[in-house]
C-alpha positions in Angstrom: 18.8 12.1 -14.3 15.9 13.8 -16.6 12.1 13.7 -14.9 9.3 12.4 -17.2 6.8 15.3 -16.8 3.6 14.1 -16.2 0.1 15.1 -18.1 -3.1 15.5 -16.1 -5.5 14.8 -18.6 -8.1 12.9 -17.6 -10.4 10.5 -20.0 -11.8 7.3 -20.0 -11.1 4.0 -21.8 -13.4 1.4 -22.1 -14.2 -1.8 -23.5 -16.5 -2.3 -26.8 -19.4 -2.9 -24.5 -19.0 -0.4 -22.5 -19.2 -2.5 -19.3 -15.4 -2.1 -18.4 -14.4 1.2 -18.0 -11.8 2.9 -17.2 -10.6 6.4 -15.7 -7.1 7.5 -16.7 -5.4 10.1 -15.8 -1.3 11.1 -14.9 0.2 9.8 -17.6 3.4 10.6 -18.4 3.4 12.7 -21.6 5.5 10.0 -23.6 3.3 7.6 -23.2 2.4 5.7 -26.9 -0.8 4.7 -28.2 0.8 1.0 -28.1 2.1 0.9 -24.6 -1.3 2.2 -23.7 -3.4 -0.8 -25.1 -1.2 -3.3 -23.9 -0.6 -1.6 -20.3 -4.7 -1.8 -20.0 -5.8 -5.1 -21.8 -4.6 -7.1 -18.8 -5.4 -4.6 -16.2 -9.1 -4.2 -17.4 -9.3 -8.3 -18.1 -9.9 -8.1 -21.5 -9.8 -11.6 -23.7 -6.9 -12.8 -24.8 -8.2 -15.6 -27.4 -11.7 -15.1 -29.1 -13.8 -17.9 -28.8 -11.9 -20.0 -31.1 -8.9 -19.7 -29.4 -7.3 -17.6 -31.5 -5.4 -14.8 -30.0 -6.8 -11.4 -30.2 -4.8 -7.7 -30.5 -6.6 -4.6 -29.5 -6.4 -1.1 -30.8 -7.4 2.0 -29.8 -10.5 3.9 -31.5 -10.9 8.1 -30.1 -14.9 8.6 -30.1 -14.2 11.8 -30.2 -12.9 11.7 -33.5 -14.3 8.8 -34.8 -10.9 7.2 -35.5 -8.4 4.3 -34.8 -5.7 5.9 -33.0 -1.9 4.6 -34.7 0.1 2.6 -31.7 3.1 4.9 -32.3 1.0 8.3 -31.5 1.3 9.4 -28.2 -1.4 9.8 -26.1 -0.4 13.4 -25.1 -0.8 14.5 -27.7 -3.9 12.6 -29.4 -6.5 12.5 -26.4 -8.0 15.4 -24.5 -9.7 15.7 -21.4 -13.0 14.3 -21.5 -12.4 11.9 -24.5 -13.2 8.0 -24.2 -11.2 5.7 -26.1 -12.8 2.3 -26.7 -10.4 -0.7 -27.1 -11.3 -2.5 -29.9 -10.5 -6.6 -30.2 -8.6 -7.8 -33.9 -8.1 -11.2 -34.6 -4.7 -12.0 -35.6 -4.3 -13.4 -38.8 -2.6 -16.3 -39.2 -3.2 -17.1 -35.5 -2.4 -20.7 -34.1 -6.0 -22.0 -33.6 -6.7 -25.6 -34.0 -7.9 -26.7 -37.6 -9.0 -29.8 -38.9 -6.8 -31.9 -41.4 -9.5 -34.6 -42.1 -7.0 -37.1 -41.4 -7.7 -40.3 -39.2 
């Protein structure tokens, strides 16, 4: 049985607002981008829908940086102590929202 080692980097991640935030830190070092976002979306009660009701995706974006960081990077390797990543809310093309047909 192999151990996950674990990285002690400490940063923050936070909402586009700034209101939510987060402090992370003891991740284990294979951690992706991806399983990142969706771990915290639901833990920091982020929307799911936009105001529409179509259903939104977040991504990443490293202020440091200045960049949107891919879902398959991992975090290890991509954030350093001190950063703040800010999720950042898409909406999903193609999404189910209601639309009107004209018809009676």
């Amino acid at each position: 049985m192999s151990a996950t080692a674990v990285v002690e980097t400490g940063f923050e991640i936070s909402d586009v607002t700034g209101q939510k935030v987060l402090a992370v830190s003891g991740m284990p070092e294979d951690v992706t981008v991806s399983e990142l976002v969706q771990g915290l979306v639901g833990k920091m009660r982020l929307p799911l829908n936009d105001a529409s009701g179509r259903p939104l995706s977040y991504h990443a974006r490293l202020d440091r940086e200045g960049r949107h960081l891919q879902g398959a990077e991992r975090v290890a390797e991509a954030v350093r102590s001190g950063d703040r990543v800010v999720l950042q809310p898409n909406v999903d093309a193609g999404g189910s929202g209601s639309t009107s047909t004209g018809r009676a």
